[in-house]
DOVO-499000 format. One record per residue: y negated, x, z of N, C-alpha, C in turn. Coordinates in steps of 0.001 Angstrom, whole numbers, padded with zeros to 6 digits, always signed. Layout:
<pts>
YXZYXZYXZ ...
</pts>
This chain:
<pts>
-147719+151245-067935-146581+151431-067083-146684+152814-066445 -146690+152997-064970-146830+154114-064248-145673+155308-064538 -145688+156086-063996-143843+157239-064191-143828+157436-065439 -142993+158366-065529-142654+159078-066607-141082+159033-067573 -140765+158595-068313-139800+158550-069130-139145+160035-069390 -138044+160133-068846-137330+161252-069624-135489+161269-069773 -135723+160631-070885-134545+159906-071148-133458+161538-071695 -132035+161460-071476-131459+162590-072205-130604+161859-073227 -131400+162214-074734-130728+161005-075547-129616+161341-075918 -129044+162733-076224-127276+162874-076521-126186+162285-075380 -127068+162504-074257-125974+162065-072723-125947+160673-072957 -127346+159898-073146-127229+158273-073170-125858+157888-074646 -126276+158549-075933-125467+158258-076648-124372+158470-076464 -123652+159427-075728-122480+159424-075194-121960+158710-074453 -122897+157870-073690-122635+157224-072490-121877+155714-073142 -122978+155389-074354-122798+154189-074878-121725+154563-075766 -121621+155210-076426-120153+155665-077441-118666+155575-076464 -118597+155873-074835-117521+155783-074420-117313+154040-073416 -118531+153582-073479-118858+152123-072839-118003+151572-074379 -118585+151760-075521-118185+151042-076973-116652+150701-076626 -116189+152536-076441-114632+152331-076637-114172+151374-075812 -114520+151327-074520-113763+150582-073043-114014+149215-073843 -114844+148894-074262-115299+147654-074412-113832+146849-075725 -113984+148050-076670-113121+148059-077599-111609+147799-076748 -111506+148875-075879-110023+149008-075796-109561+147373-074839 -110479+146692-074277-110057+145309-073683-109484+144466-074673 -109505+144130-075976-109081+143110-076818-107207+143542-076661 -106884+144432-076350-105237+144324-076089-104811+143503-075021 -105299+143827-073567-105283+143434-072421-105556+141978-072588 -106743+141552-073188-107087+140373-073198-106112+139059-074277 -105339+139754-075516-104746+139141-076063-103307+139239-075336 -103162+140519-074187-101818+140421-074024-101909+138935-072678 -103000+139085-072132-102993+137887-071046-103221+136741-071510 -103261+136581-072796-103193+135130-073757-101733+135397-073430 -101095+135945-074015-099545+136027-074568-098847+135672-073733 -099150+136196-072336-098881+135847-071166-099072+134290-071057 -100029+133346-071236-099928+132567-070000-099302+131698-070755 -099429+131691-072562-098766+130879-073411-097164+131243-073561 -096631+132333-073100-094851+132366-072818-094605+132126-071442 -095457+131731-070377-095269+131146-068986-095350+129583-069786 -096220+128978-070055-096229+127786-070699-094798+127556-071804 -094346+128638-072773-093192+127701-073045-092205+128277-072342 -092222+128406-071430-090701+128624-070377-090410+127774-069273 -091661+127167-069221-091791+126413-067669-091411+124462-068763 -090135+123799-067832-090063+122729-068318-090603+121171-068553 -092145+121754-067375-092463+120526-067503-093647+120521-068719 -093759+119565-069800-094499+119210-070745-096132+119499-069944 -096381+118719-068582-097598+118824-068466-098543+119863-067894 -097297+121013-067480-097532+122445-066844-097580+123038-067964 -096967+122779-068843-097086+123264-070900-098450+123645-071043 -099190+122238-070987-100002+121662-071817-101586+122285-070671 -101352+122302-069551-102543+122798-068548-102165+123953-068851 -101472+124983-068883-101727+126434-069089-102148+126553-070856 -101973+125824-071861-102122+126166-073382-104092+125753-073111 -103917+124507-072410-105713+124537-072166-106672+125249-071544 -106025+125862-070642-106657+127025-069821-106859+127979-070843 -106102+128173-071767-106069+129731-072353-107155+129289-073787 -106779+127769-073834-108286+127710-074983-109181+127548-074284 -109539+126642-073212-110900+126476-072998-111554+126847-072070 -110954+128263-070966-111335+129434-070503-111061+130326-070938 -109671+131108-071358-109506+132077-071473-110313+132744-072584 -109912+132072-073795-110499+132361-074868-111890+132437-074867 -112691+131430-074474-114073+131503-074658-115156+132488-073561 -114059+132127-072461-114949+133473-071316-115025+134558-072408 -113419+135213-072343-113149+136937-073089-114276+136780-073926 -114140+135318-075126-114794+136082-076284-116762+136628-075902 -117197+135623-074772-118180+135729-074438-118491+137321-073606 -117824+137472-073035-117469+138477-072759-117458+140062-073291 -117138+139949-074460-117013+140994-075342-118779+140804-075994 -118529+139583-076333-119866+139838-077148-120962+140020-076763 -121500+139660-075335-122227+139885-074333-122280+141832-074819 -121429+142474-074406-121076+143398-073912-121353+144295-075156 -121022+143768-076244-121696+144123-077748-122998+143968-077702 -123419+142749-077625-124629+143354-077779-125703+143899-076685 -125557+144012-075500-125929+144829-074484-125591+146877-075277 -124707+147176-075854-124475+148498-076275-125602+148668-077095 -124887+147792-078079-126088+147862-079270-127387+147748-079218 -128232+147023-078353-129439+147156-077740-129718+148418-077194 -128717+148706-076422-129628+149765-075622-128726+151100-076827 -128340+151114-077739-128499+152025-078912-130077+151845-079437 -130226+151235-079993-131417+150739-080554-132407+151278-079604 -132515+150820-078528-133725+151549-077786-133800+152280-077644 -132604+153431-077381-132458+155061-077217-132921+155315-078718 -132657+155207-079359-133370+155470-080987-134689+155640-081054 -135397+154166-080852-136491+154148-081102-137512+154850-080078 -136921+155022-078868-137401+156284-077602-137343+157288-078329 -135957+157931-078922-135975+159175-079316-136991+159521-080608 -137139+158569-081572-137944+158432-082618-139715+159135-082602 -140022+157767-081158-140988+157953-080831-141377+159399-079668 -140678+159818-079341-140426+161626-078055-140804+162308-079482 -140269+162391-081063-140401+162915-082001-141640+163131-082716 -141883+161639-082575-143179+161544-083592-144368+161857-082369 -144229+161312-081579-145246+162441-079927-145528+164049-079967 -144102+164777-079992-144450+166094-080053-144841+166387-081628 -144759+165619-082421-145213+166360-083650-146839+165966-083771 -147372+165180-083607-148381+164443-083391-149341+166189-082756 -148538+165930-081334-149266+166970-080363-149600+168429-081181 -148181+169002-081883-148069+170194-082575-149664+170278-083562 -149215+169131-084430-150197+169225-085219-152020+169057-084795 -151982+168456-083681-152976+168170-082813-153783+169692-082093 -152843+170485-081918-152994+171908-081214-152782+173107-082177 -152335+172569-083497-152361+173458-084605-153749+173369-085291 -154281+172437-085169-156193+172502-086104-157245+172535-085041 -157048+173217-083955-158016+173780-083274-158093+174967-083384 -159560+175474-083462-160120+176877-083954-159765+177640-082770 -159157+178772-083172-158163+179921-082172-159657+180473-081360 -159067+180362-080207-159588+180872-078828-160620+179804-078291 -160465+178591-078830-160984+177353-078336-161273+176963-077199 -159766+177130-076339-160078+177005-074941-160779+178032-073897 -160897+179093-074228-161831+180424-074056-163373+179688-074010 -163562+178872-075068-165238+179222-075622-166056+177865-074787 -164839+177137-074166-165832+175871-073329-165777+176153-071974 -165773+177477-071592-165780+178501-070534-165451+177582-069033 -165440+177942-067794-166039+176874-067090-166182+175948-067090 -165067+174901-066154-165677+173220-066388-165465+172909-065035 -166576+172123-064196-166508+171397-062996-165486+171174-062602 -164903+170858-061502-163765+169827-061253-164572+168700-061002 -163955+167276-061322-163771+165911-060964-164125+165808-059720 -165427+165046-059173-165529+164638-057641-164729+163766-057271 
</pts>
């Protein structure tokens, strides 16, 4: 894969920690627009205007939201997980390198004097 990765992993985790909350804070909204359409349903007198708004709210309302949320769960949680294992691996890279540039004999790059450039 071409380009360069440079992810800022406290900003991303922040990003996803305040996505969490929003995500969190919809289950009010979403139970209050249940509440809603089921006290429009028992106020309204006809039985079959009842019975089409109590079905709407099971067999859209409910199942969109819940899809909805959970979608949205696990889209966070994924891209937690990947910021992790990015950050993991940015870790185990520079230590790799450290130790890589720590067991070369001092003044190393001095002693291969001179090198061509690339035609």
């Amino acid at each position: 894969m071409a380009g360069s990765w440079k992810i800022d992993v406290p900003a991303t985790q922040s990003v996803i920690a305040a996505t969490a909350t929003s995500v969190a804070d919809l289950q009010e909204p979403i139970g209050q627009l249940q509440g809603a359409l089921l006290g429009v349903a028992g106020s309204v007198p006809s039985p079959v205007v009842q019975a089409a708004l109590g079905a709407l709210v099971d067999a859209v309302i409910v199942p969109v939201t819940q899809e909805l949320v959970s979608r949205s769960v696990t889209v966070l949680e994924s891209t937690a997980e990947a910021v992790g294992h990015y950050s993991a691996g940015d870790l185990t890279m520079a230590s790799t390198a450290a130790r890589g540039a720590a067991s070369m004999p001092a003044g190393w790059v001095h002693s291969m004097g001179p090198q061509p450039l690339p035609n």
